[in-house]
C-alpha positions as CSV (number, residue, x, y, z in Angstrom):
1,X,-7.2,8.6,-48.2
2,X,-8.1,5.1,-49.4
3,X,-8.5,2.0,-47.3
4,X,-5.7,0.2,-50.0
5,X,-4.7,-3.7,-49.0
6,X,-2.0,-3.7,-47.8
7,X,0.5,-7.0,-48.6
8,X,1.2,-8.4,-44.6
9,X,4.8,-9.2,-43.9
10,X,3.6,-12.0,-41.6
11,X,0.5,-14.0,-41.0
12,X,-2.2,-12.6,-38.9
13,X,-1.0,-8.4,-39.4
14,X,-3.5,-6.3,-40.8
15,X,-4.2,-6.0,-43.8
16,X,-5.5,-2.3,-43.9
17,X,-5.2,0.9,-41.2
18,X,-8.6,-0.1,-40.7
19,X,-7.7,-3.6,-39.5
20,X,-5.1,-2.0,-37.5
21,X,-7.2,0.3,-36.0
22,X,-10.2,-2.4,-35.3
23,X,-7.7,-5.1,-33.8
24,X,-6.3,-1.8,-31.5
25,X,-9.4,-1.2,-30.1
26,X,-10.6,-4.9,-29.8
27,X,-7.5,-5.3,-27.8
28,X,-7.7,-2.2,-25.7
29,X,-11.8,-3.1,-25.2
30,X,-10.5,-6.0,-24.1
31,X,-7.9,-5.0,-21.6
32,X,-10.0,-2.1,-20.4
33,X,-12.6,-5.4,-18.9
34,X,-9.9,-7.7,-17.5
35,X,-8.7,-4.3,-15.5
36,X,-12.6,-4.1,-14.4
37,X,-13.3,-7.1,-13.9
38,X,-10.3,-7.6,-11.5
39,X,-10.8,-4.3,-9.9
40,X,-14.4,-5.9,-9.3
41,X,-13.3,-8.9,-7.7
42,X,-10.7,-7.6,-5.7
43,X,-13.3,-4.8,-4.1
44,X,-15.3,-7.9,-3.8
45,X,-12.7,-10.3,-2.3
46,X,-12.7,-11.2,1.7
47,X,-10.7,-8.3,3.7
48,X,-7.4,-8.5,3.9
49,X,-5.6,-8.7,7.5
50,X,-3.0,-6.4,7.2
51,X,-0.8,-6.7,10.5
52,X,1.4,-3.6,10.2
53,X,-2.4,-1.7,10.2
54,X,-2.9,-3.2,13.3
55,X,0.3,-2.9,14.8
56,X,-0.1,0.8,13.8
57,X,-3.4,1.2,15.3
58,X,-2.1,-0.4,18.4
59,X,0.9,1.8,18.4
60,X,-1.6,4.8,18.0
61,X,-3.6,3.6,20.9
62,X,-1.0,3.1,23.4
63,X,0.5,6.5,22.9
64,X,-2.9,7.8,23.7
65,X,-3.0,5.7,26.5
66,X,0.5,6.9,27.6
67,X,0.1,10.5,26.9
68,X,-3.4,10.8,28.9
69,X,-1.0,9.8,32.1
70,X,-1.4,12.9,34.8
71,X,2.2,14.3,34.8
72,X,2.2,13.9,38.6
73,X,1.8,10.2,38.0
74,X,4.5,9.4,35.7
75,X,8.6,9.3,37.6
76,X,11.5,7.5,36.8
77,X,10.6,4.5,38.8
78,X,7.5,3.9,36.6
79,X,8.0,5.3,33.3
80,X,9.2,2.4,31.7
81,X,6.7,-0.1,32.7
82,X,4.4,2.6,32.1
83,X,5.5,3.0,28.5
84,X,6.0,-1.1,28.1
85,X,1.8,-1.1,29.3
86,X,0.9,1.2,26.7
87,X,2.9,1.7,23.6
88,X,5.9,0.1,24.0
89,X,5.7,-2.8,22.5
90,X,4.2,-1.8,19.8
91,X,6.5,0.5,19.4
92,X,9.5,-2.2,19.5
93,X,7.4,-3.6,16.7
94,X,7.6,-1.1,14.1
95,X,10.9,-0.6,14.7
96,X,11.8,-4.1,13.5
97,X,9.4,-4.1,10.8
98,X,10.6,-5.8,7.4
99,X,7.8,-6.8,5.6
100,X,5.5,-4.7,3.3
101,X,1.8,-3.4,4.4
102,X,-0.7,-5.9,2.8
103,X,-2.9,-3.0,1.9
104,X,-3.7,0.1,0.7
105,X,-5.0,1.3,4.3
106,X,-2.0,-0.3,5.8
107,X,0.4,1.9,3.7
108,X,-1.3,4.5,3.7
109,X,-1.2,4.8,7.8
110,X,2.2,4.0,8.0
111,X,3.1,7.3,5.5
112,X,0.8,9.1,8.0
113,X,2.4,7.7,10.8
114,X,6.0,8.5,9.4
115,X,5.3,11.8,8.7
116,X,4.2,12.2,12.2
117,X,7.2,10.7,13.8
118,X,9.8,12.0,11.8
119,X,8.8,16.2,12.3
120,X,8.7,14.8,16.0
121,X,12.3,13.3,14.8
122,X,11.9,9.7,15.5
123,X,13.8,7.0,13.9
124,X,10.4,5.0,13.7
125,X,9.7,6.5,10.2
126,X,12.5,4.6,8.4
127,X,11.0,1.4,8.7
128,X,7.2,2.8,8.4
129,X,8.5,4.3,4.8
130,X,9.7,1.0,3.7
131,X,7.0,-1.1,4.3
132,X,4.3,1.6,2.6
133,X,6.8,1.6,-0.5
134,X,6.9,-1.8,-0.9
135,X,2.8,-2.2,-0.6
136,X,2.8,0.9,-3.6
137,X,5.9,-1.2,-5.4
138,X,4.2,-4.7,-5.4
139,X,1.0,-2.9,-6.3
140,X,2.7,-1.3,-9.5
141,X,4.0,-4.8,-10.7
142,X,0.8,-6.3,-10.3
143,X,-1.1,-3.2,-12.2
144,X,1.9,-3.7,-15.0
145,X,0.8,-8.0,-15.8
């Protein structure tokens, strides 16, 4: 088929399928870097501090801490100060969460940690969810401008 002119109904359309197709990849070649070269500066760019990771891996700690307790040692008398010593805070913590995870790792624990609590059916995976699907919701936007 020939490369006919074609008569542009505005300034600065192509002219030809081949100017369609040349601008097309010029502007995809040039997409295709800005993605790279953000990807390379955010892989690049200081650490993020991310505290619902922390608070996780504190959370994670504690109930190590807690669940290496002898059974003979834990009663009624000490089991909440027990459980305030070692997870429960944290704990308290996640419960009231309402801001997103600030990274990837950050979500990505708290979907792990969800899972985990809710088949031991815990209300703590409710507010671990949100926070994770906000990190991959903000994350979306910012892949989409």
């Amino acid at each position: 088929m020939p490369n006919a002119p074609v008569t542009a109904a505005a300034a600065g359309l192509p002219n030809s399928r081949r100017d369609f197709l040349e601008k097309m990849i010029q502007a995809t070649a040039g997409a295709s870097l800005a993605y790279a070269a953000a990807s390379v500066v955010k892989a690049h760019a200081e650490p993020v501090h991310d505290p619902l990771l922390e608070t996780i891996r504190a959370y994670e700690a504690g109930a190590a801490a807690f669940n290496a307790i002898p059974i003979g040692a834990l009663n009624f008398e000490n089991e909440d100060q027990l459980i305030d010593d070692t997870f429960g805070r944290h704990q308290d913590r996640l419960f009231a969460w309402k801001t997103p995870a600030r990274t990837r790792e950050g979500a990505m624990a708290a979907l792990r940690l969800a899972k985990k609590e809710m088949e031991d059916t815990s209300e703590l995976g409710y507010p671990l969810l949100l926070a994770a699907l906000a990190y991959f919701e903000a994350e979306e936007a910012e892949a989409r401008s």
